[in-house]
C-alpha positions as CSV (number, residue, x, y, z in Angstrom):
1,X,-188.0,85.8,114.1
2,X,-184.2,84.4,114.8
3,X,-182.8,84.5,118.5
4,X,-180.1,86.7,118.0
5,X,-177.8,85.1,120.1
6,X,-178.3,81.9,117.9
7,X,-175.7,83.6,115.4
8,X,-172.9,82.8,118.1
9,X,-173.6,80.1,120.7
10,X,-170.4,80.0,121.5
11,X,-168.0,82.8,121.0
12,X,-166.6,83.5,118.0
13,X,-163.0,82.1,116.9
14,X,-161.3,83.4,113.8
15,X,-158.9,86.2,112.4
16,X,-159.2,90.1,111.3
17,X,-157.2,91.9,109.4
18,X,-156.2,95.3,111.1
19,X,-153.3,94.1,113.5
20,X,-151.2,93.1,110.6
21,X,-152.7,94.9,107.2
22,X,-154.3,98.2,109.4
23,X,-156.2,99.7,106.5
24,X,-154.7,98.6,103.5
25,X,-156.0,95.2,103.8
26,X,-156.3,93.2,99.8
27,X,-158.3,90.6,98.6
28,X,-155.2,88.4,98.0
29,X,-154.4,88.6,102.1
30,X,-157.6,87.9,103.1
31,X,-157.6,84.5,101.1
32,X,-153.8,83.8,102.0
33,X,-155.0,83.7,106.0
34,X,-158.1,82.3,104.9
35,X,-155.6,79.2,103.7
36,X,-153.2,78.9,106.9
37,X,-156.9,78.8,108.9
38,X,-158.2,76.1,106.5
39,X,-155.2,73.9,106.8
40,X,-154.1,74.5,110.3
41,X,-156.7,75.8,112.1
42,X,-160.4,75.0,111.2
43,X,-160.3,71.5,112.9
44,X,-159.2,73.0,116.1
45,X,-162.8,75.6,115.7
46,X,-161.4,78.7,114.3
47,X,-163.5,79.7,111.7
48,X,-164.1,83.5,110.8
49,X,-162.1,85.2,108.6
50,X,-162.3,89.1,109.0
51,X,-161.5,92.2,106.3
52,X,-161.2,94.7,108.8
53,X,-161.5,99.2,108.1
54,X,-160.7,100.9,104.9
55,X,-162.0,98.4,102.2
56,X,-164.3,100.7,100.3
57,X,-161.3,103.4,100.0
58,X,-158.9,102.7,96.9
59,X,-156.1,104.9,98.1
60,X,-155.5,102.5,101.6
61,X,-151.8,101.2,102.3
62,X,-151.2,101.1,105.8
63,X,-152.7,101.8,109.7
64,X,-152.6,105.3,108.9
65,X,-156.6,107.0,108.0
66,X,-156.1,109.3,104.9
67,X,-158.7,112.4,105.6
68,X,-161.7,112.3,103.4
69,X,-160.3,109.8,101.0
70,X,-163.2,109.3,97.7
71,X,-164.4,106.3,98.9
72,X,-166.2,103.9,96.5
73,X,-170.3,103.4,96.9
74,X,-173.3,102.3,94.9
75,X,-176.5,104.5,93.7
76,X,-178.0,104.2,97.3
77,X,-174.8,105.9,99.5
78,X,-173.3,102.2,100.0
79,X,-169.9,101.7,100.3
80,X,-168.5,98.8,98.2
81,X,-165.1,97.1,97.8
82,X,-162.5,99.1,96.0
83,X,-161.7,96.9,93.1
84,X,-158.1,97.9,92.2
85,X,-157.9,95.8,96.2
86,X,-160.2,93.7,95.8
87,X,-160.5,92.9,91.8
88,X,-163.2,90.1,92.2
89,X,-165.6,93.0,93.1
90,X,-166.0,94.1,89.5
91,X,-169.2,94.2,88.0
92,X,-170.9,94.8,91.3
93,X,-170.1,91.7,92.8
94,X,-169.4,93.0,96.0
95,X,-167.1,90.2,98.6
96,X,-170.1,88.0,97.2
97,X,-166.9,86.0,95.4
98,X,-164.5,86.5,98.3
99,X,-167.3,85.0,100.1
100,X,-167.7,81.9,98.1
101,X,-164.4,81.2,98.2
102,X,-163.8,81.3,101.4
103,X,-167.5,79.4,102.2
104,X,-166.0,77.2,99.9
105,X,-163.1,76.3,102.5
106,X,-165.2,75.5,105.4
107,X,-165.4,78.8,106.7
108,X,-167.0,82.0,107.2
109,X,-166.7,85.6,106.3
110,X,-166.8,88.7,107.6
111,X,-166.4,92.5,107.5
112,X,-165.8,95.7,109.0
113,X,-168.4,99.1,109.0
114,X,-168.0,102.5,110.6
115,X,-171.4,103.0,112.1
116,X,-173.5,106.0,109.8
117,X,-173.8,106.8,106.4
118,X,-170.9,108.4,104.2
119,X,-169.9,112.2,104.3
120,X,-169.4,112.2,100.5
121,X,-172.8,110.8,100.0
122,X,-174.2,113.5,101.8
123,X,-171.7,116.7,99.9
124,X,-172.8,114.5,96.5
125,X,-176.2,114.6,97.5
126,X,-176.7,111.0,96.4
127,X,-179.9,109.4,97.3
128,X,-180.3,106.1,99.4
129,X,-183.0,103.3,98.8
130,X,-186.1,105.4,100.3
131,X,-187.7,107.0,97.5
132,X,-187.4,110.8,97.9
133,X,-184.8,110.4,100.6
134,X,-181.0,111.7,100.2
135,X,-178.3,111.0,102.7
136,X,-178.2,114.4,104.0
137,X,-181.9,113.8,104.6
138,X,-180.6,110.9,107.6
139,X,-177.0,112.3,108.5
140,X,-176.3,113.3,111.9
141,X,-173.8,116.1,111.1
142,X,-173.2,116.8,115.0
143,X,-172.3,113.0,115.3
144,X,-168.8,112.0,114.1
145,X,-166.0,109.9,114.2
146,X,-162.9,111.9,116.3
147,X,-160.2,109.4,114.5
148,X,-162.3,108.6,110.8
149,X,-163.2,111.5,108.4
150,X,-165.8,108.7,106.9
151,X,-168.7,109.3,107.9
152,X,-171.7,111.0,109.5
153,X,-174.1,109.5,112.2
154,X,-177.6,108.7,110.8
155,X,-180.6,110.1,113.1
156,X,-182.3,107.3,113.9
157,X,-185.8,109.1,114.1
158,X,-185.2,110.4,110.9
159,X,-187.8,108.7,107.6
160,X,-185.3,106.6,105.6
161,X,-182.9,105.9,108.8
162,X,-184.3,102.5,109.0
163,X,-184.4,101.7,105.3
164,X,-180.7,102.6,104.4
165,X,-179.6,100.8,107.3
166,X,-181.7,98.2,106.1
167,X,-180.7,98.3,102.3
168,X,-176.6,97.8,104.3
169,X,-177.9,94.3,105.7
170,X,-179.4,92.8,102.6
171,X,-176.4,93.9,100.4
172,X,-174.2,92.6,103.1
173,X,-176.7,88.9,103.2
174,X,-176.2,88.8,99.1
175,X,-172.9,89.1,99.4
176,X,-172.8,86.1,102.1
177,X,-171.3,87.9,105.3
178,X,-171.7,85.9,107.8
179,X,-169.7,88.4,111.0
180,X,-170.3,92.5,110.6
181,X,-167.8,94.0,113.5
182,X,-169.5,97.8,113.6
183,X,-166.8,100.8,114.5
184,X,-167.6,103.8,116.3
185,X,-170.4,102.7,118.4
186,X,-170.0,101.4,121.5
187,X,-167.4,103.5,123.1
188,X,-166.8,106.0,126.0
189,X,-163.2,107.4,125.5
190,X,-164.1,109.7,122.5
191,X,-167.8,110.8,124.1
192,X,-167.2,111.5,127.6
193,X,-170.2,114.3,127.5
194,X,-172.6,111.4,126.1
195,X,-171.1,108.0,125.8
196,X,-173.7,105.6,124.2
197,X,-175.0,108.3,122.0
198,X,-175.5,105.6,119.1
199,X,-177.5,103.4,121.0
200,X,-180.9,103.7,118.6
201,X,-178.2,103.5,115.7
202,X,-177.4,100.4,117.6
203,X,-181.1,99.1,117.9
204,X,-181.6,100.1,113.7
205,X,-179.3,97.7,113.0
206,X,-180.2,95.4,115.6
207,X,-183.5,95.5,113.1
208,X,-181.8,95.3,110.0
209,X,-180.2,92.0,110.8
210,X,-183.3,90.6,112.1
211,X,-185.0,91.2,108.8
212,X,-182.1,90.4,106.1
213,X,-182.8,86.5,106.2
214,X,-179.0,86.1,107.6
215,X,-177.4,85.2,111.0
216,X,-174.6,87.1,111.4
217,X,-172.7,88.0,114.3
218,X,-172.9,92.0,115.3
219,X,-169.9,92.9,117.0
220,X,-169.3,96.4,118.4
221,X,-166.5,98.6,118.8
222,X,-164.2,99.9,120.3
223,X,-164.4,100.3,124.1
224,X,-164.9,100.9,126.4
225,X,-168.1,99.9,126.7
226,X,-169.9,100.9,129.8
227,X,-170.9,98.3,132.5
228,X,-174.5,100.3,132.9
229,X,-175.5,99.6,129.3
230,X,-174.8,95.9,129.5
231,X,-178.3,95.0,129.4
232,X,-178.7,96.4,126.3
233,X,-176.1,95.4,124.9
234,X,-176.6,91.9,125.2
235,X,-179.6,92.7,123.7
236,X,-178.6,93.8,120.6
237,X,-175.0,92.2,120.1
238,X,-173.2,89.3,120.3
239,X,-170.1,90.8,121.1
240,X,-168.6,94.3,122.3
241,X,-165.6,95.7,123.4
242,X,-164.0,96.2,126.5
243,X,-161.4,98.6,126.0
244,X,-159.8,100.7,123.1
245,X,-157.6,98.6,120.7
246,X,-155.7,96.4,122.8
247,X,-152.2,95.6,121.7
248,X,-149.0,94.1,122.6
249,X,-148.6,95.8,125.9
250,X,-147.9,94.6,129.4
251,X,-149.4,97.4,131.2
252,X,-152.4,96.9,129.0
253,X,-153.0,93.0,129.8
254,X,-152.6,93.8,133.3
255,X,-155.3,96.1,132.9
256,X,-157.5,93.8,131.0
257,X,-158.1,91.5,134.5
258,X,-160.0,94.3,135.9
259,X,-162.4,94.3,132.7
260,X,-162.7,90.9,132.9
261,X,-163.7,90.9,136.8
262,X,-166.2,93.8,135.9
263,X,-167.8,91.9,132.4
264,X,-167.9,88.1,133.9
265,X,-171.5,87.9,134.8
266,X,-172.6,89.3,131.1
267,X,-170.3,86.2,129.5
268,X,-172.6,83.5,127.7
269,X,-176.1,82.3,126.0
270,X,-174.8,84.1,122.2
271,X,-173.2,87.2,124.7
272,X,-169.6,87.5,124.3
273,X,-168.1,90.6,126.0
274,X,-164.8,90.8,124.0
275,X,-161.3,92.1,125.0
276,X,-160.3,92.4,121.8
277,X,-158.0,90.4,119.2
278,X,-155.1,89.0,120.0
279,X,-151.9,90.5,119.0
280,X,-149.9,87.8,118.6
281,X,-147.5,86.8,115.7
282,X,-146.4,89.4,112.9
283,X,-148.0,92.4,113.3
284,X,-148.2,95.8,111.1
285,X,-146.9,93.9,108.5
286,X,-147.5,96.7,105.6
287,X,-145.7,99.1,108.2
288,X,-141.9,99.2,107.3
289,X,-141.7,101.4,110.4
290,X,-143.9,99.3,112.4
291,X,-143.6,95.8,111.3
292,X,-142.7,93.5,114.0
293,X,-143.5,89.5,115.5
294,X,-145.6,90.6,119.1
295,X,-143.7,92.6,121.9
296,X,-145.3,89.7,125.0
297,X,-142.6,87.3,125.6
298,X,-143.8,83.9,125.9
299,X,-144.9,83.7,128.9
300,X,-147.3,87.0,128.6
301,X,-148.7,85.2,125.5
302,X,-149.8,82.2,127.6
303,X,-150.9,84.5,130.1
304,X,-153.2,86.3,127.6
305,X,-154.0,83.2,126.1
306,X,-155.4,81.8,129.2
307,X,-157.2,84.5,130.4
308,X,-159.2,85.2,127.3
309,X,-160.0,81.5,127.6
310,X,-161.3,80.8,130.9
311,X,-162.9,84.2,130.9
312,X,-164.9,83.1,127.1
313,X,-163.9,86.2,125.4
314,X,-164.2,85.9,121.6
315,X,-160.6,84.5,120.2
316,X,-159.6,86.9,116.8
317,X,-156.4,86.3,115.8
318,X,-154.4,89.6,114.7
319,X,-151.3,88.4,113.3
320,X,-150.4,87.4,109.3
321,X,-151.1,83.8,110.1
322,X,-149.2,82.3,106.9
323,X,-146.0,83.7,109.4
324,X,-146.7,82.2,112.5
325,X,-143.5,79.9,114.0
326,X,-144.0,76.8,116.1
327,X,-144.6,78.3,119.0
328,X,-147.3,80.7,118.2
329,X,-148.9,78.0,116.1
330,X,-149.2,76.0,119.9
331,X,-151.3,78.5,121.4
332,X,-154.0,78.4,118.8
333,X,-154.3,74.2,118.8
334,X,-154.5,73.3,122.6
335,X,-157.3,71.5,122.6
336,X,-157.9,71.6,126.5
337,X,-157.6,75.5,126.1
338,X,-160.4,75.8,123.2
339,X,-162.7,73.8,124.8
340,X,-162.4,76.0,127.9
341,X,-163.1,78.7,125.7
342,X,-166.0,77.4,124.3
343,X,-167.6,75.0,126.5
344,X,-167.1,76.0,130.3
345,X,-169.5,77.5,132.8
346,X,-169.2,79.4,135.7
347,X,-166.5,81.4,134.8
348,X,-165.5,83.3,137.4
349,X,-162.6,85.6,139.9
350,X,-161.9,83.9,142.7
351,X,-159.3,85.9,143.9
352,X,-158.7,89.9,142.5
353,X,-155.5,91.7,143.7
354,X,-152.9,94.2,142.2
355,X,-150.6,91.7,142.3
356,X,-152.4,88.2,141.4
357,X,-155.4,87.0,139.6
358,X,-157.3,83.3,140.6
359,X,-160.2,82.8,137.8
360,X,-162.3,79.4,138.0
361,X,-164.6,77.4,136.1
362,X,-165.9,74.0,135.4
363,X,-165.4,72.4,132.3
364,X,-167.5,70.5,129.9
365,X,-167.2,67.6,131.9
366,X,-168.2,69.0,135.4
367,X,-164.5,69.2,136.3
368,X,-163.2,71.9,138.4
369,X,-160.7,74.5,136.3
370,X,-158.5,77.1,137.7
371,X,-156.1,79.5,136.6
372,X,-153.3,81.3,138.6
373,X,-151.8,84.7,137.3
374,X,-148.9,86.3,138.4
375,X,-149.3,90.1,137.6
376,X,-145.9,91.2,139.5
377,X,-142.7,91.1,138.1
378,X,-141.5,89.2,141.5
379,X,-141.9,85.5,141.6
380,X,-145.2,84.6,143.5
381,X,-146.6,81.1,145.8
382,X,-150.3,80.0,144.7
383,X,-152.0,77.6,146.6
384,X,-155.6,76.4,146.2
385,X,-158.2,78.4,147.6
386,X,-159.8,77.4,150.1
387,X,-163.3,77.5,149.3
388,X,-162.4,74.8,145.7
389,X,-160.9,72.2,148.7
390,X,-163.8,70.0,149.6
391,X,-161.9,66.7,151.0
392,X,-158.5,65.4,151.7
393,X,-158.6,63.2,149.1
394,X,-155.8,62.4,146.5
395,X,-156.9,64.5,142.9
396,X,-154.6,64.3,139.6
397,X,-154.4,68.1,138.3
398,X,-153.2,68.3,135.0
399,X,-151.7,71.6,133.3
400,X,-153.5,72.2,130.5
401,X,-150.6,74.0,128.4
402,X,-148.1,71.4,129.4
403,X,-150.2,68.1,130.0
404,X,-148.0,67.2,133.0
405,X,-150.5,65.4,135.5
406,X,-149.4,65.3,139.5
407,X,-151.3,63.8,142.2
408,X,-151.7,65.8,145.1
409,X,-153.9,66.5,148.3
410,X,-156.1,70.2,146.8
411,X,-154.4,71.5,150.6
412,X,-150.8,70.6,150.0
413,X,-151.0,72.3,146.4
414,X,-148.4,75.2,145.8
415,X,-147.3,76.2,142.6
416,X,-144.3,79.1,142.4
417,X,-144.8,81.8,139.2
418,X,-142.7,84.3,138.0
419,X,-143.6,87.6,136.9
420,X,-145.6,87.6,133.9
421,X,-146.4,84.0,134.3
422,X,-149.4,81.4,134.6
423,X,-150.9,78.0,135.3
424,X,-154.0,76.5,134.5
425,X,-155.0,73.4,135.9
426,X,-158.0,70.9,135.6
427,X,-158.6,69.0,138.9
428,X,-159.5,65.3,138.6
């Protein structure tokens, strides 16, 4: 059998649908991003390209979850592209021609599922691949969704749980996914009473994927996930969530240094706790009351940029990429910053306050990388710590956003940020 955690050796760079397209994501937008990544962004490493919630259900236009929509689904209680969104579908294709064509671009594809089997397949009584066995016959009725009228839990000790899960995994390796992000599983804000209730749905799949002849990266959402279950889930996934949805939101970044000092140690070897994607660019564009380019000012957007980096969170683009300016475009291609993203070790806080943030690591070369935060809104001094200053030697440091090199004694280093701000430096 695979090592699971040779599906993503390093973690996982690429672009999902929801934070510009919600649910009413198309075939057409998927390929259009699919494009900008091709031509602008697969030599740098990105590579994933994401159809997030909502694809089976004909009637979605926007963030907002219609209530017990019709979704589409085969003979077995499997949900399938909707083709009036995704016309290539036809004929039960499935994304297998999505998936070509974006295979054919260099890239890989991947898609969304809410975890458990669908409530109109159980009211229909259709059947799933087991013979004898009908989706009622596996639904967890008491288990659902607080925010998705979708679907039920399956019970994982139930005859058949295993099969449908496994009939998912091989429809999803015909079609050629390569990434399956799983919704509804991981969290703890929706299940205070029990919060990793799915874990066996969690292992069943775990199973599936094992046995469908296909890597593909499991990711699992949404946070948060719980610090005590970390063991298990690096044993099951390559990535999982660290909060709720994360979006364009100071108050929310600041917050996301606290996860990042509590996950650290669980970061690496195909295990990629993830902070979410990054809501960068045009967002909500399907939303004509939400539609906007990201809330962080430029300076938050490095900030976020660079922590996500030297911390090795997954990097998911959010925004509709064929709209990103200059700027936002600059984020995505520093090379220094991708390669601390996916080639660093020891990772690590150094420092921890309400008020600041010190993270280090070394980078594929040995070197010594830190990164100062500024998580006031008053200007802030940095200086080296102390424990990083082993000589009074001259060493170059070079910012990796701006490539400006100085050459300093580590002791007589003091850098000056203003609110909101950071600097990441690689000592030579």
């Amino acid at each position: 059998m695979k090592n699971k955690n040779d599906a993503a050796k390093t973690p996982p760079m690429g672009w999902n649908s929801w934070d510009c397209f919600g649910a009413g994501v198309t075939e057409k937008d998927l390929l259009l991003n699919a494009e900008y990544i091709r031509d602008n962004l697969k030599e740098y490493g990105w590579e994933y390209v994401v159809c997030d919630i909502q694809w089976y259900e004909p009637t979605a236009d926007s963030v907002r979850y219609h209530k017990f929509a019709p979704l589409c689904m085969d003979e077995f209680s499997r949900l399938i592209p909707a083709e009036n969104r995704f016309p290539s579908s036809k004929g039960g294709k499935g994304f297998s021609v999505t998936a070509e064509k974006i295979h054919g671009m260099g890239l890989k594809f991947g898609i969304h599922i809410m975890r458990g089997i669908p409530r109109q397949a159980v009211y229909e009584r259709r059947r799933i691949i087991k013979d004898g066995v009908f989706a009622g016959d596996i639904a967890a009725e008491y288990s659902v969704c607080s925010w998705n009228t979708d679907m039920y839990g399956v019970d994982a000790n139930a005859p058949g749980a295993l099969e449908y899960y496994q009939s998912l995994f091989d429809m999803y390796a015909q079609w050629g996914v390569d990434f399956v992000k799983v919704d509804d599983i991981c969290n703890t804000e929706f299940r205070p009473d029990n919060p990793y209730s799915a874990k066996k749905e969690i292992e069943l799949i775990r199973k599936a994927i094992d046995n469908c002849g296909r890597d593909m990266v499991l990711s699992l959402s949404p946070g948060p996930a719980v610090i005590e279950h970390g063991h298990h889930l690096s044993r099951n996934a390559n990535m999982w969530r660290l909060t709720g949805d994360f979006w364009d939101d100071w108050d929310k970044l600041k917050k996301m240094f606290r996860k990042c000092e509590m996950w650290y140690k669980f970061t690496g070897g195909g295990c990629w706790p993830d902070c979410d994607m990054l809501p960068l660019g045009h967002l909500n564009v399907n939303d004509p009351g939400e539609t906007r380019f990201t809330r962080f000012t430029k300076d938050e957007q490095i900030t976020l940029m660079t922590l996500w980096s030297i911390f090795r969170s997954p990097l998911i683009f959010g925004g509709h990429l064929p709209d990103n300016d200059g700027f936002t475009l600059s984020l995505l291609t520093n090379r220094d910053i991708i390669d601390i993203n996916q080639s660093s070790s020891n990772n690590r806080p150094l420092i921890s306050e309400d008020d600041r943030a010190v993270w280090v690591c070394d980078d594929k070369n040995g070197f010594k990388t830190i990164a100062f935060f500024n998580l006031s809104e008053d200007e802030i001094s940095f200086k080296i710590p102390q424990e990083l200053i082993e000589d009074n030697e001259i060493h170059s440091l070079k910012d990796l956003w701006k490539g400006d090199i100085i050459n300093c004694r580590l002791c007589d280093y003091c850098v000056k940020l203003c609110g909101h701000c950071s600097k990441i430096l690689r000592i030579y």
